[in-house]
C-alpha positions in Angstrom: 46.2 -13.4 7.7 45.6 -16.3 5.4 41.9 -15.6 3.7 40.2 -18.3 3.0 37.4 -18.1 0.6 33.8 -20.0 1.8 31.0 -20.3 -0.6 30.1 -17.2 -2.6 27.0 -14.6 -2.4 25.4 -13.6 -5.5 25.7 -10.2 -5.1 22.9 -7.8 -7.2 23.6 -3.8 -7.3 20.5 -2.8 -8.7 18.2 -4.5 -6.1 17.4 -5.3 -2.5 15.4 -8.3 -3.2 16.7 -11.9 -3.0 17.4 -13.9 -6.8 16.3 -16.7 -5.8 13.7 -18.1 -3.5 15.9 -21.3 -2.7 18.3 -19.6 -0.7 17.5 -20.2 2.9 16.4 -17.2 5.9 19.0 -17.3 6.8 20.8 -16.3 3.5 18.7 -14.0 3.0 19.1 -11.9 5.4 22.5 -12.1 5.1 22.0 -10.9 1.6 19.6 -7.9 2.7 22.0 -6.8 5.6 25.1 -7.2 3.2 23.0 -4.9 0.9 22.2 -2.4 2.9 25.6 -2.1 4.7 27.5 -1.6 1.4 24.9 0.8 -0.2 26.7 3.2 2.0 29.4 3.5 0.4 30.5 5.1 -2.9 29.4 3.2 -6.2 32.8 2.6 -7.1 33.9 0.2 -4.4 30.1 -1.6 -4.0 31.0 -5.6 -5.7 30.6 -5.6 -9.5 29.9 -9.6 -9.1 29.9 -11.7 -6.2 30.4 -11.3 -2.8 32.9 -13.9 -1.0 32.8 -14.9 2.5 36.2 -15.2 4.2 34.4 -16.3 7.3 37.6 -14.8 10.3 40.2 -15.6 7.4 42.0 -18.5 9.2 42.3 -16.5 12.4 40.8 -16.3 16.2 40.2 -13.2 16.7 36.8 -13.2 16.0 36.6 -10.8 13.1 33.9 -11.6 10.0 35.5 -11.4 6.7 34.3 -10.8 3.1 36.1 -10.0 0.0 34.6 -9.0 -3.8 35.8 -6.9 -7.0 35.0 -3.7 -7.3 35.5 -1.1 -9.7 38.2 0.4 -8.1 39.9 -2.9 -7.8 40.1 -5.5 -4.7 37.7 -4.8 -1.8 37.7 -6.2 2.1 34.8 -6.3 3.9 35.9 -6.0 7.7 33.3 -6.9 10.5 35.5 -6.0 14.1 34.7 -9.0 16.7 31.4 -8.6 18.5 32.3 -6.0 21.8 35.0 -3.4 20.0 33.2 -0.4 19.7 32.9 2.4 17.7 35.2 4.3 19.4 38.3 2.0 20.1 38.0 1.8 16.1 38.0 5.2 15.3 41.4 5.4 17.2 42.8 2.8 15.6 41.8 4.6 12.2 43.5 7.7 13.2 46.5 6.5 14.2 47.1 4.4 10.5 45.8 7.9 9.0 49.1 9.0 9.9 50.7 6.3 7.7 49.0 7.2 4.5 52.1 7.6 2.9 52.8 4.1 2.5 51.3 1.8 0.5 51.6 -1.2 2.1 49.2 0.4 5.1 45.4 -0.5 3.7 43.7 2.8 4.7 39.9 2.4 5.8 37.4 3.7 2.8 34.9 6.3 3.6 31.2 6.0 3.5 29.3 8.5 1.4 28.9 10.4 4.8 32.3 10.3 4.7 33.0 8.0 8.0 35.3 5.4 8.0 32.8 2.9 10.4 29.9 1.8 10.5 28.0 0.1 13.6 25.0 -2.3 12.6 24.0 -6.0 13.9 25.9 -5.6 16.7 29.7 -5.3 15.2 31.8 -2.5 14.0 32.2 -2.8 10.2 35.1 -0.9 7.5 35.8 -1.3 4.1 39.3 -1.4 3.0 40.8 -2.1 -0.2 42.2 -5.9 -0.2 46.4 -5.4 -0.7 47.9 -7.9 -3.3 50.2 -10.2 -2.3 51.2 -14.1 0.1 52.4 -14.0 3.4 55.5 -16.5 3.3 56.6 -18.5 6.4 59.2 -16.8 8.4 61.5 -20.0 7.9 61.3 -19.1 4.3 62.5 -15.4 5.0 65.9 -14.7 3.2 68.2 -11.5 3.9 65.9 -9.4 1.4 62.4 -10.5 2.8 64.1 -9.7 6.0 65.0 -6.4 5.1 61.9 -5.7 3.5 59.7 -6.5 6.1 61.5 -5.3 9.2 62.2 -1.8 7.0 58.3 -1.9 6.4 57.7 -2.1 10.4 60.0 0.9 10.9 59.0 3.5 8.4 55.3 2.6 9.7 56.6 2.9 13.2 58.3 6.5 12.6 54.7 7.5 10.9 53.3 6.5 14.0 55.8 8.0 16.4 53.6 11.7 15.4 52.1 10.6 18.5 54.1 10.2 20.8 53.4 12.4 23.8 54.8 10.8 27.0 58.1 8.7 28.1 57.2 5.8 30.5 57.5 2.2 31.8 56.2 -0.3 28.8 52.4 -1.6 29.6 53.4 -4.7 27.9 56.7 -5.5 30.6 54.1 -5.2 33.1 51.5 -7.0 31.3 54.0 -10.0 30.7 55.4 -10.0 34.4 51.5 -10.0 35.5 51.4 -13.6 33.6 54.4 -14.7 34.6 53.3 -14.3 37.8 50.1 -15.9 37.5 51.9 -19.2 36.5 54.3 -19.0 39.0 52.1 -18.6 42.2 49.3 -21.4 41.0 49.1 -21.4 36.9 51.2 -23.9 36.7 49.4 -26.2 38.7 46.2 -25.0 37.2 47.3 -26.1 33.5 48.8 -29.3 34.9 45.6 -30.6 36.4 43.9 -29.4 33.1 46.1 -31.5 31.1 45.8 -34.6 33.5 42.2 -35.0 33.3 41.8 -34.5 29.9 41.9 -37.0 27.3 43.5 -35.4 24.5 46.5 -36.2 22.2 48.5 -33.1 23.1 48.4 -34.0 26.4 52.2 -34.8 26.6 53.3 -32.5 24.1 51.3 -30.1 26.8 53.3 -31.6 30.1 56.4 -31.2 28.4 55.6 -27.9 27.7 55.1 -27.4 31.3 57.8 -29.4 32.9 60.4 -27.3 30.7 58.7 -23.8 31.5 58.7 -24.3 35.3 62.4 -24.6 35.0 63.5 -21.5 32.8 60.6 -18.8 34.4 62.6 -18.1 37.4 65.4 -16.3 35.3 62.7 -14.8 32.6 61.0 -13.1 35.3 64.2 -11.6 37.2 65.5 -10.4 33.7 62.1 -8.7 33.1 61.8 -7.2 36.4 65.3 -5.3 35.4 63.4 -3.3 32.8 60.3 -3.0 34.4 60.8 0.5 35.2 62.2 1.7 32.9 60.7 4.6 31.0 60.4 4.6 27.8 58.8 6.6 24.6 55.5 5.4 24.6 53.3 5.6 21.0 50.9 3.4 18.6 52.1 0.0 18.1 50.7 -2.8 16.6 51.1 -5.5 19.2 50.9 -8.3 17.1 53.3 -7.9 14.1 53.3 -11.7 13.0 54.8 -12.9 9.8 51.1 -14.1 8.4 50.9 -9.8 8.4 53.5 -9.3 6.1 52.3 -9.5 2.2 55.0 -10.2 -0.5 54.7 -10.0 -4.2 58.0 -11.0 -6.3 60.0 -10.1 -3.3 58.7 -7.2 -2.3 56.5 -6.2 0.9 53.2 -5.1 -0.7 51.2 -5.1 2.7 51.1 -4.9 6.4 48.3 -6.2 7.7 45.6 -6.4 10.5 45.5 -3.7 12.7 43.1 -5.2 15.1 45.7 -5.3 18.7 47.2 -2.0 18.0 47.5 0.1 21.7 50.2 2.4 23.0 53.8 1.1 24.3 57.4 1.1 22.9 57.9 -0.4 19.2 60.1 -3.1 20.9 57.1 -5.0 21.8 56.5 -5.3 17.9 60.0 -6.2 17.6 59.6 -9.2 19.9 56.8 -10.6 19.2 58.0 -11.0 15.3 61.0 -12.4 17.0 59.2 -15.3 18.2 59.3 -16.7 14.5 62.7 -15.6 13.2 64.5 -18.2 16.5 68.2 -18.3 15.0 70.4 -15.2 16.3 71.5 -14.5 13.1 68.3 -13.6 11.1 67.3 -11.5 14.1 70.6 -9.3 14.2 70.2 -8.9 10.7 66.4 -8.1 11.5 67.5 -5.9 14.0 70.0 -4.2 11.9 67.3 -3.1 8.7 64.9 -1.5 11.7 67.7 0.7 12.7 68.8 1.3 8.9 65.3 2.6 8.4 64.3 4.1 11.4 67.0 4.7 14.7 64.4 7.1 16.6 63.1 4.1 18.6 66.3 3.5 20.4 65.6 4.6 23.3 64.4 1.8 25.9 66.5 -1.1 23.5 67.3 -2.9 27.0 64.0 -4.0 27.0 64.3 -6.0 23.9 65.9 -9.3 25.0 63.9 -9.5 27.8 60.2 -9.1 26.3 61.2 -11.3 23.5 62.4 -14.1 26.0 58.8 -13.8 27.9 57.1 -13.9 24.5 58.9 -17.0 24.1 57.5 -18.4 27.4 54.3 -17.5 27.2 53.6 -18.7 23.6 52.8 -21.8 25.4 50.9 -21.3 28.4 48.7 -19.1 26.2 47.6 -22.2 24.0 47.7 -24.6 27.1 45.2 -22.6 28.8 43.3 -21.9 25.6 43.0 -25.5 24.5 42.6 -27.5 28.2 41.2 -25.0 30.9 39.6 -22.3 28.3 38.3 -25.1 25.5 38.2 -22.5 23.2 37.5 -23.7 19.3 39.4 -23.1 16.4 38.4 -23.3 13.0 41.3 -25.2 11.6 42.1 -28.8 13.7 45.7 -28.2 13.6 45.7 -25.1 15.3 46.5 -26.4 18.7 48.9 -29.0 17.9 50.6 -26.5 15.8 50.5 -24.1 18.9 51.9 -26.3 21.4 55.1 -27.7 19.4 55.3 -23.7 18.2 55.6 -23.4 22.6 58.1 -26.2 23.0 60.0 -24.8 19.7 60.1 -21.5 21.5 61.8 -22.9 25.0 64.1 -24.6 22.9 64.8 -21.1 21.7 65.4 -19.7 25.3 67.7 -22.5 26.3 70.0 -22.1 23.3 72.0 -18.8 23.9 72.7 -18.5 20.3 69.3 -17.9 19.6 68.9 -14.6 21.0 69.1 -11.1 19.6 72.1 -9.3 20.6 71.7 -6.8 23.7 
């Protein structure tokens, strides 16, 4: 997660009233609610200047951001997108309560009634301290940022696995054949006539996309129906362990980020969907190989590797597609979709190549 700073907030501990009569409402109350949110927590970690707004921090998900100094260091302001509860939060909190160990895992700070979230203007909000450290492209990744990251994802995995209480088939396999299916029996058809009607410059990066796609799915979704059954050891995962997550200072892994799309399956599903942006075979044996050096509990259900990272592959298009054309959702930054779409068309080119996989 890239945060990106906005304009600042002039942030005064000794007062609930507003410096300067030139800000506008809608400042203001921004200000007041700001205020009032942070006076519940511990004077330590309230801001000893000014408070920065991150806005979602360069991503989608919806989340409002803000960051300040405290004196207990760097603070992070976290405001959940508008319709996650209380209660799918506190979950999420207790399973990264198990990986307090680690460093790298911010753990949510607690109120001075001793909570870890608070629910007011209509979102979920948690302070957290703000790690140090840059995410670094994955095409920038050498052996060591390799082995630090992927060991990262393991030891946090084997935390996690304290939870484990059931074997069975992988909600994401049967997530992923649900939208394989979709295209097959009409999505297609439904993003195609979405592209043709619109007038929009990734409109043949988009029908290429599609064109390609309707000629490797047939083989993704057999491969995937293989596994489907498969039981497996099912415990927290975080669902969306992309390289932007992974902090690095001097060459080490200082944090692992964003914690937002965590559920229960198998730890593979992390494992593919970082695969998605380490393409050459390779990185992703040597990847492969610093997971097992750290952690080899999660070995169970490996079959199911190849063939949830070849359907992330897939789908990494259709999702933008349908986000961009049919869905017309907005994103903050203008490259975002062309970005996604050659990322789609990069990721095909990734299927089609056999080297490119991870070993079975």
């Amino acid at each position: 997660m890239a945060l990106r700073r906005r304009s600042t907030c002039v942030w005064s501990s000794g007062s609930t009233r507003i410096g300067s009569l030139s800000l506008p409402s809608r400042a203001a109350r921004l200000h007041q609610f700001l205020h009032e949110l942070i006076a519940e927590y511990p004077e330590a970690v309230r801001p000893s200047s000014q408070v920065n707004p991150l806005g979602s921090g360069g991503g989608n998900s919806g989340s409002q951001l803000f960051r300040w100094s405290s004196l207990n260091g760097e603070i992070l302001l976290r405001g959940w997108p508008v319709g996650v509860g209380p209660d799918r939060v506190q979950t999420i909190h207790a399973w990264i309560a198990a990986a307090n160990s680690l460093s790298f895992v911010p753990q949510p700070i607690r109120t001075r009634r001793s909570i870890t979230r608070i629910t007011r203007g209509g979102r979920v909000w948690q302070l957290e301290p703000l790690l140090p450290g840059e995410s670094i492209p994955t095409s920038d990744w050498d052996e060591s940022l390799v082995r630090c990251a992927l060991g990262a994802l393991a030891r946090l995995h084997a935390c996690l696995a304290v939870f484990r209480t059931q074997t069975a088939p992988s909600p994401a396999v049967s997530a992923r054949l649900a939208e394989i299916h979709w295209l097959m029996s009409g999505g297609f058809s439904t993003l195609q006539d979405a592209v043709t009607g619109a007038s929009d410059p990734n409109s043949v990066a988009a029908l290429r996309w599609i064109a390609w796609a309707r000629r490797l799915i047939g083989k993704i979704d057999a491969d995937l129906r293989k596994v489907a059954t498969e039981s497996v050891s099912i415990q927290p995962v975080l669902r969306d362990a992309r390289p932007e997550h992974f902090l690095f200072t001097s060459g080490r892994l200082t944090g692992l980020v964003d914690y937002g799309a965590m559920d229960l399956d198998t730890p593979w599903v992390d494992l593919a969907r970082l695969f998605l942006e380490i393409p050459d075979g390779p990185r992703r044996r040597m990847a492969l190989d610093a997971y097992e050096q750290q952690w080899n509990s999660a070995m169970d259900g490996q079959r199911l590797l190849l063939p949830l990272t070849t359907a992330a592959d897939l789908l990494v298009g259709a999702h933008w597609i349908r986000w961009h054309f049919v869905e017309r959702r907005h994103f903050e930054d203008e490259h975002t979709i062309v970005n996604g779409i050659r990322f789609g068309l990069d990721c095909l080119a990734t299927i089609s190549g056999q080297r490119d996989r991870p070993r079975d």
